[in-house]
C-alpha positions in Angstrom: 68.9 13.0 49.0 70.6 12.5 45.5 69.2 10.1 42.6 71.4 7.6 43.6 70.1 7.4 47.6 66.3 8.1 46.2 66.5 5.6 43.9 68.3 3.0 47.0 65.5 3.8 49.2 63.1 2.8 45.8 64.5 -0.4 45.1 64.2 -1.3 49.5 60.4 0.0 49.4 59.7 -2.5 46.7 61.6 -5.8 48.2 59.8 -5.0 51.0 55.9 -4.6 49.4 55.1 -1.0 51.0 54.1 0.7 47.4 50.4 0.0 48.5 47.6 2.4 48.5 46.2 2.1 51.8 50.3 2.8 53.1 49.9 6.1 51.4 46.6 6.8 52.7 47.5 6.6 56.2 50.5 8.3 55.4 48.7 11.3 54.3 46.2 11.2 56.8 49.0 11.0 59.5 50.6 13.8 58.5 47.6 16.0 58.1 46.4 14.8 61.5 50.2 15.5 62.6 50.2 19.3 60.9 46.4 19.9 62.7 47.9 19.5 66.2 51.0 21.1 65.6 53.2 18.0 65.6 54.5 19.4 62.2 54.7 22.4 60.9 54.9 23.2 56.9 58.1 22.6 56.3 58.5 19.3 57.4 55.2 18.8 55.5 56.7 19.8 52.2 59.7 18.1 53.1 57.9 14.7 53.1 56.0 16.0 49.9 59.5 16.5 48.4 60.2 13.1 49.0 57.4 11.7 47.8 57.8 13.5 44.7 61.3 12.3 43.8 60.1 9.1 44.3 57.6 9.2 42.2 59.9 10.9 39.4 61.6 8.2 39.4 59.0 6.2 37.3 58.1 9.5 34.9 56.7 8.6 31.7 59.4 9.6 29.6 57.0 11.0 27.1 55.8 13.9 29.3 58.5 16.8 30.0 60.1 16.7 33.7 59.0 20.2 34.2 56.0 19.8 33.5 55.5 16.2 35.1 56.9 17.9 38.3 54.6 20.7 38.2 51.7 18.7 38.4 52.9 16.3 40.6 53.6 18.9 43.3 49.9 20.7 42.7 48.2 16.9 43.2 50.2 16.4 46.3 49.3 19.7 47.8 45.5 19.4 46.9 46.1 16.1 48.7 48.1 17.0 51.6 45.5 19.5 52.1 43.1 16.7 51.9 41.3 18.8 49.2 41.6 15.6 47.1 40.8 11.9 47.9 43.7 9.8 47.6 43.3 6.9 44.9 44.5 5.2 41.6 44.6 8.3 39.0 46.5 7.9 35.8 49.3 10.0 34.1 46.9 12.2 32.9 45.8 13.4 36.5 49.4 13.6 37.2 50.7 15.5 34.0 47.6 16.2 31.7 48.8 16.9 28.0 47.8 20.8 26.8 
């Protein structure tokens, strides 16, 4: 998708109330569950990761460099894909820590 259907599908998640945490837990969990019986294999995996990351791009603290905000982002949601990380509330600086 392009910024202008991300951003779409943005605006219809938040009329609708879905940008919870407990829907991104079980979303996470479902698709690790999914990926340990074979239901999906990596690259749908890091196609809903993809997603997930534009979406969240969307909202990037301007102050932090896209690069770098992307970088991070995509290393959080592999540690939690993985489920090497818990999901919960973390701040820009888990996201993009500054050097």
């Amino acid at each position: 998708m392009g910024y202008a259907e991300d951003k779409q599908l943005h605006d219809s998640i938040e009329l609708v109330g879905m940008r919870t945490q407990a829907t991104t837990v079980g979303l996470i969990q479902l698709a690790i569950e999914l990926r340990r019986a074979g239901v999906l294999d990596q690259g749908a995996i890091d196609r809903i990761k993809g997603v997930i990351a534009n979406e969240i791009s969307l909202n990037r603290p301007r102050s932090i460099p896209a690069e770098q905000f992307q970088t991070h982002l995509r290393n959080r949601l592999d540690r939690l894909f993985s489920g090497e990380d818990a999901v919960g509330e973390v701040g820009p600086e888990v996201i993009a820590p500054h050097r």
